[in-house]
N, CA, C and O atoms as a CHARMM CRD file, in Angstrom:
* protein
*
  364
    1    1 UNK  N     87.53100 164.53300  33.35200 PROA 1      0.00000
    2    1 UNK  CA    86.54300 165.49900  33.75100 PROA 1      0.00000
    3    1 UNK  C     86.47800 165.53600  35.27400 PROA 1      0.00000
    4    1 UNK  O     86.62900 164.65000  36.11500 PROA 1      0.00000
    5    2 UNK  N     86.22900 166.72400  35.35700 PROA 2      0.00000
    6    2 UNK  CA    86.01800 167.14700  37.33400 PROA 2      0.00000
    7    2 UNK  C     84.94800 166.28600  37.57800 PROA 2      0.00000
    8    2 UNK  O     84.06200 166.20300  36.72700 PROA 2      0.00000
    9    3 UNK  N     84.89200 165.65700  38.56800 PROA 3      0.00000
   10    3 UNK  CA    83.26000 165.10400  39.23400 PROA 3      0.00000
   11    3 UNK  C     83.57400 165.26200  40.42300 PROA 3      0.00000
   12    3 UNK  O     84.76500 165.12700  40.70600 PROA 3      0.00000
   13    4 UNK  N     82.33100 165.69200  41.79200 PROA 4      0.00000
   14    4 UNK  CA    82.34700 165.80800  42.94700 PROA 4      0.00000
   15    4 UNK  C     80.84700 165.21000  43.12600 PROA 4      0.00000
   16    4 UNK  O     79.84000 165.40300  42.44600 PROA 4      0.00000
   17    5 UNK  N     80.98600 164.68500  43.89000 PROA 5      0.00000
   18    5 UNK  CA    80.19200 164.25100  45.10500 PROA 5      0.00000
   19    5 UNK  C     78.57200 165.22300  45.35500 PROA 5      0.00000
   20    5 UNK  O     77.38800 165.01800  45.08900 PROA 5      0.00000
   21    6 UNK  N     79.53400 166.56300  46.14300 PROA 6      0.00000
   22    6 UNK  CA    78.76200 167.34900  46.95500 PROA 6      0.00000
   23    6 UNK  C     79.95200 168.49200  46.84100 PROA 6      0.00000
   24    6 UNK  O     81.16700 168.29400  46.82400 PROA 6      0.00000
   25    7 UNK  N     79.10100 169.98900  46.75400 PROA 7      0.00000
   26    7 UNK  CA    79.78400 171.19700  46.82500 PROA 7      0.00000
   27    7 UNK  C     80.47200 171.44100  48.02200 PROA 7      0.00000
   28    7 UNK  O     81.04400 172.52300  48.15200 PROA 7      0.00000
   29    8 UNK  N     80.52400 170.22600  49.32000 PROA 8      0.00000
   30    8 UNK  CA    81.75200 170.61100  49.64000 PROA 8      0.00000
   31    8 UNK  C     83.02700 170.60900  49.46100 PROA 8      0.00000
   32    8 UNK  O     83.95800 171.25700  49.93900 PROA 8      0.00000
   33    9 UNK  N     82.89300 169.46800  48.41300 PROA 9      0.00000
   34    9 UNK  CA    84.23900 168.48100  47.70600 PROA 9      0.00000
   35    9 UNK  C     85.04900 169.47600  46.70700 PROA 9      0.00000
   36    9 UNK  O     86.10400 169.04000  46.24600 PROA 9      0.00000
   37   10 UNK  N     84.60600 170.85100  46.32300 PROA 10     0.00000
   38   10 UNK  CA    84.52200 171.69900  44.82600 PROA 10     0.00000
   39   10 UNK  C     85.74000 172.53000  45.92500 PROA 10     0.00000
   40   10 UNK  O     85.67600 172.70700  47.14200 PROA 10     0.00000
   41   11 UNK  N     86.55800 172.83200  45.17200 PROA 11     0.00000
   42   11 UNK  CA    87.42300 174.07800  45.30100 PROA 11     0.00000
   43   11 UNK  C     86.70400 175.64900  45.67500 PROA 11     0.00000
   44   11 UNK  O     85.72700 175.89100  44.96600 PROA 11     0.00000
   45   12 UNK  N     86.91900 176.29800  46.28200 PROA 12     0.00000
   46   12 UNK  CA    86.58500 177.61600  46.36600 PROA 12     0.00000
   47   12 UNK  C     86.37200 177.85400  45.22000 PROA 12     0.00000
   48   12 UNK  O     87.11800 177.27300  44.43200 PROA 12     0.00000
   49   13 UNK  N     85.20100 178.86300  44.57300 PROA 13     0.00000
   50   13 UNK  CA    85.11100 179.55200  43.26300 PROA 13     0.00000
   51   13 UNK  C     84.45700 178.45700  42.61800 PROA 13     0.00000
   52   13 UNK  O     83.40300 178.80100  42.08300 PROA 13     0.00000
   53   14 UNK  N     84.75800 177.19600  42.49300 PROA 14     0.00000
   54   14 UNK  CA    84.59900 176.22300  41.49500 PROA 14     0.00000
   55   14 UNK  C     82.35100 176.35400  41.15500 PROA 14     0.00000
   56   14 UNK  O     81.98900 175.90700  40.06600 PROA 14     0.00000
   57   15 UNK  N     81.74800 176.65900  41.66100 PROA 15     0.00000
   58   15 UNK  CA    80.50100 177.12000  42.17800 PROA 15     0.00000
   59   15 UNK  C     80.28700 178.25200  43.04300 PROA 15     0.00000
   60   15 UNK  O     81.01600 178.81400  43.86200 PROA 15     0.00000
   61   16 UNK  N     78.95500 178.47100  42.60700 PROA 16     0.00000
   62   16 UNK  CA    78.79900 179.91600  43.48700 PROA 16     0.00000
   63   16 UNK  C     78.64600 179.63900  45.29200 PROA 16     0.00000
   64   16 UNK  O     79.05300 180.12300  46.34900 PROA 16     0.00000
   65   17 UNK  N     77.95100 178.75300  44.89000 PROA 17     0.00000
   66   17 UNK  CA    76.98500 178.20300  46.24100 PROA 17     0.00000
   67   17 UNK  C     76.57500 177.02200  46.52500 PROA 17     0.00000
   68   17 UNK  O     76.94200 176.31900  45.58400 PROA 17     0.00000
   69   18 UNK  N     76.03100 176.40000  47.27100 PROA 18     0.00000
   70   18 UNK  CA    75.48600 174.64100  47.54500 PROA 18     0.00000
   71   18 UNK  C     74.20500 175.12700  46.91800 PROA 18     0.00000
   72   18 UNK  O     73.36200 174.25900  47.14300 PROA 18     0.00000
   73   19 UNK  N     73.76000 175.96100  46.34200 PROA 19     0.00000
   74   19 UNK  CA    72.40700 175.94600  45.56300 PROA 19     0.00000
   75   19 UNK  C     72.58400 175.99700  43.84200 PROA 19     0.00000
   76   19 UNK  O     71.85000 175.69500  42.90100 PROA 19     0.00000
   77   20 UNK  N     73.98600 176.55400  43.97900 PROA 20     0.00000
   78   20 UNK  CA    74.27500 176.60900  42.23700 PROA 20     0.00000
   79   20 UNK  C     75.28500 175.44100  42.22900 PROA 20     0.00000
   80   20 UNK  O     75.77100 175.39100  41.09900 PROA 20     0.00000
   81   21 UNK  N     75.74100 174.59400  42.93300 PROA 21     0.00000
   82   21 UNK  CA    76.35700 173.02500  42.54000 PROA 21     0.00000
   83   21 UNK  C     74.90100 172.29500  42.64700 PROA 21     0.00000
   84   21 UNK  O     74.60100 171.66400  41.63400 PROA 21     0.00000
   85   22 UNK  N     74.07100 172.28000  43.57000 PROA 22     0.00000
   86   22 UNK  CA    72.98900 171.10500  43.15700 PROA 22     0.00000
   87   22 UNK  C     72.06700 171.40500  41.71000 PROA 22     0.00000
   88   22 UNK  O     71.20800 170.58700  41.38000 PROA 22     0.00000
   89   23 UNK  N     72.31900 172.63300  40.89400 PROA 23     0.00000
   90   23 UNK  CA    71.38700 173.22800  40.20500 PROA 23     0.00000
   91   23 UNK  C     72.32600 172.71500  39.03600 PROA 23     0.00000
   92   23 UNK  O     71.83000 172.81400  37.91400 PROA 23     0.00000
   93   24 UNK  N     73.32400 172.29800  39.09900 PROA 24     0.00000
   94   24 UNK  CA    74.33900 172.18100  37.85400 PROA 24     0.00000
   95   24 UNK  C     75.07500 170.51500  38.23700 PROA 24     0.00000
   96   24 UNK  O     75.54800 170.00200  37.22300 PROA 24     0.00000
   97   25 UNK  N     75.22300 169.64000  39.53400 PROA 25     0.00000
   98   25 UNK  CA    75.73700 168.75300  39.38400 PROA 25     0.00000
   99   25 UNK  C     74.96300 167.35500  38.76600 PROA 25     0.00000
  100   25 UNK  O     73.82600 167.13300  39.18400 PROA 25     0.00000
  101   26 UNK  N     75.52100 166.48500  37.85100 PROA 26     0.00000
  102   26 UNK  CA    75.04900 165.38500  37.33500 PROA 26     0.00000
  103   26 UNK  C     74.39700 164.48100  38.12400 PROA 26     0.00000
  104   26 UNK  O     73.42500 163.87100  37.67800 PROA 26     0.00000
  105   27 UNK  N     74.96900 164.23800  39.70300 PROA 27     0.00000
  106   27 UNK  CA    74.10200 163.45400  40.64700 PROA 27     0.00000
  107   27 UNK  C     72.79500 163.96900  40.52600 PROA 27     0.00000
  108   27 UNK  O     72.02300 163.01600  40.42300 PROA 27     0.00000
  109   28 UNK  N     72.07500 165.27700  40.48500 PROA 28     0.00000
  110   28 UNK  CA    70.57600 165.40300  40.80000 PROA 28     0.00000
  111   28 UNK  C     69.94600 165.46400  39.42900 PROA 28     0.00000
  112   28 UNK  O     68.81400 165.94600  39.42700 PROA 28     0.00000
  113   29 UNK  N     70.42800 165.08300  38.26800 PROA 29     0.00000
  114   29 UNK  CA    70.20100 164.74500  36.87700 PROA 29     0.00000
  115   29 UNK  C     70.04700 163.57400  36.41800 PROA 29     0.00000
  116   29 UNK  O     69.17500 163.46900  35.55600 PROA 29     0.00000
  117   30 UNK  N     70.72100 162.45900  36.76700 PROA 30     0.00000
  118   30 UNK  CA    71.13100 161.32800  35.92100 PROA 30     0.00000
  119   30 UNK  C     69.97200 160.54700  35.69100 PROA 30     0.00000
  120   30 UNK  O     70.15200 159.36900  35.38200 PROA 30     0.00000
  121   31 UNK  N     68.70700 161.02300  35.79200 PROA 31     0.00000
  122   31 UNK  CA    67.66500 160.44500  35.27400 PROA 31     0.00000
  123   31 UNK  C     67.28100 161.23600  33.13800 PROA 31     0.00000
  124   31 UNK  O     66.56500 160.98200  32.17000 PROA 31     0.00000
  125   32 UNK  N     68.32200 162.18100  33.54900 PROA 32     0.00000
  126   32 UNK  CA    68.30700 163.09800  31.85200 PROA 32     0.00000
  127   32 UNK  C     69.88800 161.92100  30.63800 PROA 32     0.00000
  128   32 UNK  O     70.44800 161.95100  29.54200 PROA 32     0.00000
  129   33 UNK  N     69.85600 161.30900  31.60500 PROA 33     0.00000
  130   33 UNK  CA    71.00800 160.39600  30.82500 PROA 33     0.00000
  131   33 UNK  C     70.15600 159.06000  30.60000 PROA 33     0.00000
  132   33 UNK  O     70.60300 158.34000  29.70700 PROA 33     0.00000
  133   34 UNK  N     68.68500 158.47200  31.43400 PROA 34     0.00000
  134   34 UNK  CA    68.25100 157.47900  30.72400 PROA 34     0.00000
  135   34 UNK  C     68.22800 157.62100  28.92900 PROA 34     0.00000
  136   34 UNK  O     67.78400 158.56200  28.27200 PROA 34     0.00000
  137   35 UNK  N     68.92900 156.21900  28.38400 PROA 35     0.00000
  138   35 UNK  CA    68.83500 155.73000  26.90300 PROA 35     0.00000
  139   35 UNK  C     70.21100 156.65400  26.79900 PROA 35     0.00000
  140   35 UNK  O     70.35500 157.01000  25.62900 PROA 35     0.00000
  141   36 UNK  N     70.67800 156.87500  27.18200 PROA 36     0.00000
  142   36 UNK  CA    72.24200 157.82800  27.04400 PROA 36     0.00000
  143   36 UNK  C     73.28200 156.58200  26.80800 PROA 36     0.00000
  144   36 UNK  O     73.60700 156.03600  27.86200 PROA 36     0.00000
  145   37 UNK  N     73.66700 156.21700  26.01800 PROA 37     0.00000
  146   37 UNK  CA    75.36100 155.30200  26.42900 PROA 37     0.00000
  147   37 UNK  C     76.17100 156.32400  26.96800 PROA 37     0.00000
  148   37 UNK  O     76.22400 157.42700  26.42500 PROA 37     0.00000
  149   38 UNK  N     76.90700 156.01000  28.15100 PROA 38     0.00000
  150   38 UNK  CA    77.40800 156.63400  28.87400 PROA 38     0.00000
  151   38 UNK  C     78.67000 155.57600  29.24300 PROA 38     0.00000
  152   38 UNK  O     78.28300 154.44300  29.52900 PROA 38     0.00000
  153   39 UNK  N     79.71200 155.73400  29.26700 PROA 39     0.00000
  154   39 UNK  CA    80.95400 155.42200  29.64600 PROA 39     0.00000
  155   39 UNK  C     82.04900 156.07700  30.78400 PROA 39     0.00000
  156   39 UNK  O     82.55900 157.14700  30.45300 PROA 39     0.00000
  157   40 UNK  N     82.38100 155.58600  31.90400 PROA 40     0.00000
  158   40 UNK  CA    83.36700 156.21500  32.40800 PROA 40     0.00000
  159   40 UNK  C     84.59000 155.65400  32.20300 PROA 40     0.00000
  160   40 UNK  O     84.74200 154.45800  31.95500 PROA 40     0.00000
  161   41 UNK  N     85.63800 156.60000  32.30900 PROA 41     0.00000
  162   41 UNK  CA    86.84700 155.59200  32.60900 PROA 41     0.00000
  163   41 UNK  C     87.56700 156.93700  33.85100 PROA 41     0.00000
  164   41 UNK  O     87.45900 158.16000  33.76400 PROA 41     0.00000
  165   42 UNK  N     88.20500 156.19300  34.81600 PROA 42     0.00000
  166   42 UNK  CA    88.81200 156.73000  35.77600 PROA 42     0.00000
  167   42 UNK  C     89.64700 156.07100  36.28900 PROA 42     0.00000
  168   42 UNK  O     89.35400 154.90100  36.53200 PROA 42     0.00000
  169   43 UNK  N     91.05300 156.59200  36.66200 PROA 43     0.00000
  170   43 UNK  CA    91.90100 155.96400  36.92700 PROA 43     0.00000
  171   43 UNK  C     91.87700 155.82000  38.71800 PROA 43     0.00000
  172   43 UNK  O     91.35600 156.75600  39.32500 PROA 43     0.00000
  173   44 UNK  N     92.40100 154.73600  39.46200 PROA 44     0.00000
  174   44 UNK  CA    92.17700 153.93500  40.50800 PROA 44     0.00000
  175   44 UNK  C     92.84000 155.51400  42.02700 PROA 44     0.00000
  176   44 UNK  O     92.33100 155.86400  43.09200 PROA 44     0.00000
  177   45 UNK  N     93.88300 155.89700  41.41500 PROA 45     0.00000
  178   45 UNK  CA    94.71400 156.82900  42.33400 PROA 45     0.00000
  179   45 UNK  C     94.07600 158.20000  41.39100 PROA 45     0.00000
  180   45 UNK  O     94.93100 159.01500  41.04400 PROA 45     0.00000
  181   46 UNK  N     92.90500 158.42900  41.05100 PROA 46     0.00000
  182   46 UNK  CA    92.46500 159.51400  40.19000 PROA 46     0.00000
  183   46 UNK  C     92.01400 160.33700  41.71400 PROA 46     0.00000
  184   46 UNK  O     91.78100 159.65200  42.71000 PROA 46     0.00000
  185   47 UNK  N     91.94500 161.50600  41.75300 PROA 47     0.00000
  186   47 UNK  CA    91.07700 162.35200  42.80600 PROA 47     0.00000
  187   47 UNK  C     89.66400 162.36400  42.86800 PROA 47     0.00000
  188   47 UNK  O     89.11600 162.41100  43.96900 PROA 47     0.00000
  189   48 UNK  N     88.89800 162.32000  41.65100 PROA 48     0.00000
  190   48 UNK  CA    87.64600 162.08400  41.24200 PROA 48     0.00000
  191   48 UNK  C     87.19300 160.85400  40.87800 PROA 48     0.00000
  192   48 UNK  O     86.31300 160.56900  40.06600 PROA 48     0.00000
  193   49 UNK  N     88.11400 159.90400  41.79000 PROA 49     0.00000
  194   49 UNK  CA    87.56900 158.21500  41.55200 PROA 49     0.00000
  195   49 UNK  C     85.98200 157.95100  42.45600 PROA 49     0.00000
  196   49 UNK  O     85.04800 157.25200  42.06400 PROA 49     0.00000
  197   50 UNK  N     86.03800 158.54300  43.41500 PROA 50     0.00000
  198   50 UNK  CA    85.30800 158.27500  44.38600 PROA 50     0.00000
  199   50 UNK  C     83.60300 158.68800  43.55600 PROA 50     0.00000
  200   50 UNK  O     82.54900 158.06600  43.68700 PROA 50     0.00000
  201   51 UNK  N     83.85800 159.86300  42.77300 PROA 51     0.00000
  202   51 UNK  CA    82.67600 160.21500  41.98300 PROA 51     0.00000
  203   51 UNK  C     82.37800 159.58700  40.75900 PROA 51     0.00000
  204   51 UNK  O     81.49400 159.38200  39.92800 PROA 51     0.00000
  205   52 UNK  N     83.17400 159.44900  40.96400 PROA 52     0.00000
  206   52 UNK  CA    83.05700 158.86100  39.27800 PROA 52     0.00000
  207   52 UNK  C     82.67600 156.63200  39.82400 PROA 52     0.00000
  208   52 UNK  O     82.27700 156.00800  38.84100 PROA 52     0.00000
  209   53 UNK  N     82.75000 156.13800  40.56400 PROA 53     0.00000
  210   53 UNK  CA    82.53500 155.29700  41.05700 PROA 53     0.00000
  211   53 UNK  C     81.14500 155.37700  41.34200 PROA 53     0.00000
  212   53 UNK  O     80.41000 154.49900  40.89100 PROA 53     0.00000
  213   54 UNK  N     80.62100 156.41800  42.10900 PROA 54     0.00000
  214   54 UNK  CA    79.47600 156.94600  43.00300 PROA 54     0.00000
  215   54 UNK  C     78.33100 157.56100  41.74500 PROA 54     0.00000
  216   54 UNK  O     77.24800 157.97000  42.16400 PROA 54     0.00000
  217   55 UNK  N     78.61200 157.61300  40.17100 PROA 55     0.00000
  218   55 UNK  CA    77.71100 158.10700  39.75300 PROA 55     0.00000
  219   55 UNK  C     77.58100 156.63300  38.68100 PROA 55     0.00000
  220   55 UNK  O     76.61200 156.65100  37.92200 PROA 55     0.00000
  221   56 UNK  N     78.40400 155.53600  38.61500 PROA 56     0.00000
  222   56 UNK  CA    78.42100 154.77600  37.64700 PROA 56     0.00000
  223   56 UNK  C     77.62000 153.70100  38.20500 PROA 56     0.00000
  224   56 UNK  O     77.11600 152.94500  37.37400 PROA 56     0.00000
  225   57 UNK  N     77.29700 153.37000  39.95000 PROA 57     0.00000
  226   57 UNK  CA    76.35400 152.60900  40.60300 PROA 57     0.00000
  227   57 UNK  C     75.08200 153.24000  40.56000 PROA 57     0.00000
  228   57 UNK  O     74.09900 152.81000  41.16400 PROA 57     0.00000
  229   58 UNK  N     75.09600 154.38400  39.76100 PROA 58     0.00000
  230   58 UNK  CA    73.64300 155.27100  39.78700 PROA 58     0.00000
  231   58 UNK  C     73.19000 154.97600  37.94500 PROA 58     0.00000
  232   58 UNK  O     72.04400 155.09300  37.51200 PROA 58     0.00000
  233   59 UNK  N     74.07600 154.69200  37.33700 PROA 59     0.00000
  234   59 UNK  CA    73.47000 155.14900  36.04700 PROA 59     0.00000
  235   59 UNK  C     73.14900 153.12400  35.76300 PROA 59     0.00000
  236   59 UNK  O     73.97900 152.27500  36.08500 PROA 59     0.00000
  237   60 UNK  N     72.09800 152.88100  35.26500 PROA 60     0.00000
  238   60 UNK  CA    71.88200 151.56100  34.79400 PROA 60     0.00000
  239   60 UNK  C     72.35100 151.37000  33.69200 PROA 60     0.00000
  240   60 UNK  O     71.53700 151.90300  32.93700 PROA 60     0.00000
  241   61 UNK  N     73.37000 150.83100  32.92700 PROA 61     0.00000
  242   61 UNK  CA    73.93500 150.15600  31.63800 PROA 61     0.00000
  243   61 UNK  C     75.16900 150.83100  31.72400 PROA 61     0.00000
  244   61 UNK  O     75.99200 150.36400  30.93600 PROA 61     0.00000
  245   62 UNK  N     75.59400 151.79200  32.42400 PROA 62     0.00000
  246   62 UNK  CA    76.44300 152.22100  32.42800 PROA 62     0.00000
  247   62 UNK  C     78.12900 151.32900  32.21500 PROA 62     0.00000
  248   62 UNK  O     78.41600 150.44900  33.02700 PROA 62     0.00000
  249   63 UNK  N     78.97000 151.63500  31.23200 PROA 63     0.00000
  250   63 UNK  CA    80.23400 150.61700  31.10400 PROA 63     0.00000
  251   63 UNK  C     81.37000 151.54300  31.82600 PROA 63     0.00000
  252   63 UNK  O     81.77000 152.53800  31.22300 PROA 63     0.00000
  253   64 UNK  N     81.79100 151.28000  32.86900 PROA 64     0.00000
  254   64 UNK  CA    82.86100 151.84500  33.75000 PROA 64     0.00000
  255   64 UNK  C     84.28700 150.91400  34.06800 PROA 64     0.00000
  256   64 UNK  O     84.30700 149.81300  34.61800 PROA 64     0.00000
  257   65 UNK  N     85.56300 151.76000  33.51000 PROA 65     0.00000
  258   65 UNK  CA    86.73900 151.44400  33.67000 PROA 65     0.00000
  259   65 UNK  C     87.24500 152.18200  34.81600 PROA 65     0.00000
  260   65 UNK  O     87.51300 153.38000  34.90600 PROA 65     0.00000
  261   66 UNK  N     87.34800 150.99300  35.91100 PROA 66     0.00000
  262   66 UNK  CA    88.57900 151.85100  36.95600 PROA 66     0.00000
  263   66 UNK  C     89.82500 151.11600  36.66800 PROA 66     0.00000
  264   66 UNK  O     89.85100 149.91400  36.93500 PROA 66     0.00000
  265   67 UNK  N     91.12800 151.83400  36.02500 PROA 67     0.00000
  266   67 UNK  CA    92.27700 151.03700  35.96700 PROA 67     0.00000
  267   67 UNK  C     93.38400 151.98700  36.58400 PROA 67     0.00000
  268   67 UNK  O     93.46100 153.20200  36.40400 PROA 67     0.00000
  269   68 UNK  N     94.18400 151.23600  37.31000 PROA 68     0.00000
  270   68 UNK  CA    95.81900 151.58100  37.88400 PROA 68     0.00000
  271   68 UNK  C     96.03800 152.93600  36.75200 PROA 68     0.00000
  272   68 UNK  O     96.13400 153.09700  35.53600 PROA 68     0.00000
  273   69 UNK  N     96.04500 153.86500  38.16400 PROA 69     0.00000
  274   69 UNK  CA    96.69700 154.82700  37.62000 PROA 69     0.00000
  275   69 UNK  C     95.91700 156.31100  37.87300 PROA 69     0.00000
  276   69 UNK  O     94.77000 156.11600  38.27600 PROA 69     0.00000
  277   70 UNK  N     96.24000 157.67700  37.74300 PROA 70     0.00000
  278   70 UNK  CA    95.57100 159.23400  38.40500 PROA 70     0.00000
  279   70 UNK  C     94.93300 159.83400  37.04500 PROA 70     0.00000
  280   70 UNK  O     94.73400 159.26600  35.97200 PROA 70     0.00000
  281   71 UNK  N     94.73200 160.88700  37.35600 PROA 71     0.00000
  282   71 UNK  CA    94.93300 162.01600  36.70800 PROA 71     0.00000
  283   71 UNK  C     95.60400 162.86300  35.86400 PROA 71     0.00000
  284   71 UNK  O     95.55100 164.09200  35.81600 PROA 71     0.00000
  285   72 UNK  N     96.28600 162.03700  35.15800 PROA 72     0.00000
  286   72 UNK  CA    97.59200 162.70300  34.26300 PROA 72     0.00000
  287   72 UNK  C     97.82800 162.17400  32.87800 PROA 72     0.00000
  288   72 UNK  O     97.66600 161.05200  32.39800 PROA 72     0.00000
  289   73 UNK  N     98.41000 163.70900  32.19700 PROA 73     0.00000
  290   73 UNK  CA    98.16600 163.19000  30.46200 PROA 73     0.00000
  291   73 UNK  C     98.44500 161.66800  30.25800 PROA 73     0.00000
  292   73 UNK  O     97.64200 161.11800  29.50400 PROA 73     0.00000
  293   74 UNK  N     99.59400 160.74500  30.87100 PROA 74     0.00000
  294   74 UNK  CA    99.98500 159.29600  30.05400 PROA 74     0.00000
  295   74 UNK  C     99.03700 158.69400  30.52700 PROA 74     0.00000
  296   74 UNK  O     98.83300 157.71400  29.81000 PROA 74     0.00000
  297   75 UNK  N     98.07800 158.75000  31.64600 PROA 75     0.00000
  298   75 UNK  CA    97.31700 158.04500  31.86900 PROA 75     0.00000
  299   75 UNK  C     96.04200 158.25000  30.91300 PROA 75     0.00000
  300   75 UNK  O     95.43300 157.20400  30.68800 PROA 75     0.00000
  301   76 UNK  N     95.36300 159.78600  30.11500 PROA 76     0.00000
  302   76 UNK  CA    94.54800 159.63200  29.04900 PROA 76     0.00000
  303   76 UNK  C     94.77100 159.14800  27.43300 PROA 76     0.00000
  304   76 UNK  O     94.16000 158.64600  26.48900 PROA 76     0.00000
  305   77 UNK  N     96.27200 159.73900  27.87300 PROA 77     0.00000
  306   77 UNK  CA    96.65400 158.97600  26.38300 PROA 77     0.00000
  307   77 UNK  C     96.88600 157.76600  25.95300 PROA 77     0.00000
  308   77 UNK  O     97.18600 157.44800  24.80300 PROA 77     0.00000
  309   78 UNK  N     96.63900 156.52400  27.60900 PROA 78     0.00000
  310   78 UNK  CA    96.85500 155.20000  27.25400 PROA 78     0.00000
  311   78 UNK  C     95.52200 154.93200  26.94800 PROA 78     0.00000
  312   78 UNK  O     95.36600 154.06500  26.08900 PROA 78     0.00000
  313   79 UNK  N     94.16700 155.61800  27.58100 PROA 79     0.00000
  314   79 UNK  CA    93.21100 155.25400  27.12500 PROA 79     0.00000
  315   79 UNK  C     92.03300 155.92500  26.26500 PROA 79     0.00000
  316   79 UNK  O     90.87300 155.55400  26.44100 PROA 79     0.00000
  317   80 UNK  N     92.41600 157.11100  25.15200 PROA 80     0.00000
  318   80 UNK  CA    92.03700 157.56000  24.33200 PROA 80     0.00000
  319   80 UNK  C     91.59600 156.53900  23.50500 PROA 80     0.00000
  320   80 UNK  O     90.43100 156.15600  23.61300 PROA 80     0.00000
  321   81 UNK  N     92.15800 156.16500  22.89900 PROA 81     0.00000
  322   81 UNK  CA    91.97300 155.43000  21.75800 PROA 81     0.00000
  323   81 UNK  C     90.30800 154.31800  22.10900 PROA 81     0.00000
  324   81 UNK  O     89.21800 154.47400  21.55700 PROA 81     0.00000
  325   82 UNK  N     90.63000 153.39300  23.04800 PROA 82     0.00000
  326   82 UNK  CA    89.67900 152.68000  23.58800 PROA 82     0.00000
  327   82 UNK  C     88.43400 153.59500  23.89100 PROA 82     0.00000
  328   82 UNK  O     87.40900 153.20700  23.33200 PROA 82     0.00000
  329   83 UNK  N     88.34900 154.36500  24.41400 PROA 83     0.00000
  330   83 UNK  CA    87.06300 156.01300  24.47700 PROA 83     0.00000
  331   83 UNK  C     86.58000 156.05300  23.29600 PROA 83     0.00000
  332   83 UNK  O     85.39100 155.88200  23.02400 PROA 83     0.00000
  333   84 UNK  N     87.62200 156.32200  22.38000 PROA 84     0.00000
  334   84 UNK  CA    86.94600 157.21000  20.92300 PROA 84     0.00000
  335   84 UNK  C     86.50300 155.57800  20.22500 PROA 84     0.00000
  336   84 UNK  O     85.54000 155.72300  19.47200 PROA 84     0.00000
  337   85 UNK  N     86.88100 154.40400  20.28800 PROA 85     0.00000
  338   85 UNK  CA    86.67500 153.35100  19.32000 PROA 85     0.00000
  339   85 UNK  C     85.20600 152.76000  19.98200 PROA 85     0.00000
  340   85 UNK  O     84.37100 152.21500  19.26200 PROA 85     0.00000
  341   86 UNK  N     85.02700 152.93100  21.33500 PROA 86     0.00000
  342   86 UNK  CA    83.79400 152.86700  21.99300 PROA 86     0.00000
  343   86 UNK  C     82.76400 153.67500  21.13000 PROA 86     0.00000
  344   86 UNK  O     81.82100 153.22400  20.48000 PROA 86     0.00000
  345   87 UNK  N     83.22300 155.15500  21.29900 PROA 87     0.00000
  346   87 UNK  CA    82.28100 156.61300  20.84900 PROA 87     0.00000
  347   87 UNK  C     82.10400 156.14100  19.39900 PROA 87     0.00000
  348   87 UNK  O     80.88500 156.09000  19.23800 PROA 87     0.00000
  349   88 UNK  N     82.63700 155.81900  18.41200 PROA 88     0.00000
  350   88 UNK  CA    82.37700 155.51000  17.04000 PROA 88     0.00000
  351   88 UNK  C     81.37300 154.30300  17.21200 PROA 88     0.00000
  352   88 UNK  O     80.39100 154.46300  16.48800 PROA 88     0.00000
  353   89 UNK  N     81.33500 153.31800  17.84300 PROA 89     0.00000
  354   89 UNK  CA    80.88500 152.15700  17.69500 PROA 89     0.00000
  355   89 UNK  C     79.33300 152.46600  17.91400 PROA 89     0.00000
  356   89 UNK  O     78.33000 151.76400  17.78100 PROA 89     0.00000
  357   90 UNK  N     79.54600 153.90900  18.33600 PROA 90     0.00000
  358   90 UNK  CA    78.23300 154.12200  18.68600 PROA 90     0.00000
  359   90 UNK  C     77.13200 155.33700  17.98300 PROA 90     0.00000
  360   90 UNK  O     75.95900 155.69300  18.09800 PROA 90     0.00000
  361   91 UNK  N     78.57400 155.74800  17.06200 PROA 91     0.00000
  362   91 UNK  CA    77.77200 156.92400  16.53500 PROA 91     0.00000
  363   91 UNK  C     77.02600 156.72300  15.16000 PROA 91     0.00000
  364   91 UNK  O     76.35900 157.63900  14.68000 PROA 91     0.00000
């Protein structure tokens, strides 16, 4: 999943405005995720490590994987399985 920071971090288009990214980003929310199990996993050379780092020191209980490795299908498909056996354990 995309995560940014701040709407300057967003691609052109990706938002309308710095008023419609703070109106829609998870940083000015993550009090709507208390009692949420919430999991990240992000890989270490990922582009969206830095956010995904930056929202997992924000969420309390939060279980976060940073492991070797970007943004790319072999890198979700090594860790699918571990995601979904988490997500069951919980549903």
């Amino acid at each position: 999943m995309a995560l940014w920071r701040t709407g300057a971090e967003t691609p052109a288009g990706t938002y309308d405005d710095r008023e419609d990214f703070d109106r829609h980003s998870i940083f000015g929310r993550v009090d709507r995720l208390a009692g949420i199990p919430v999991r990240l996993d992000c890989g270490r050379s990922d582009p969206f490590v830095a956010a995904n780092r930056a929202l997992a020191e924000r969420l309390p209980g939060v279980e976060a994987h940073f492991d070797p490795g970007g943004h790319e299908d072999a890198w979700w498909r090594a860790h699918a399985a571990a995601e979904m056996a988490w997500l069951a354990a919980r549903a």
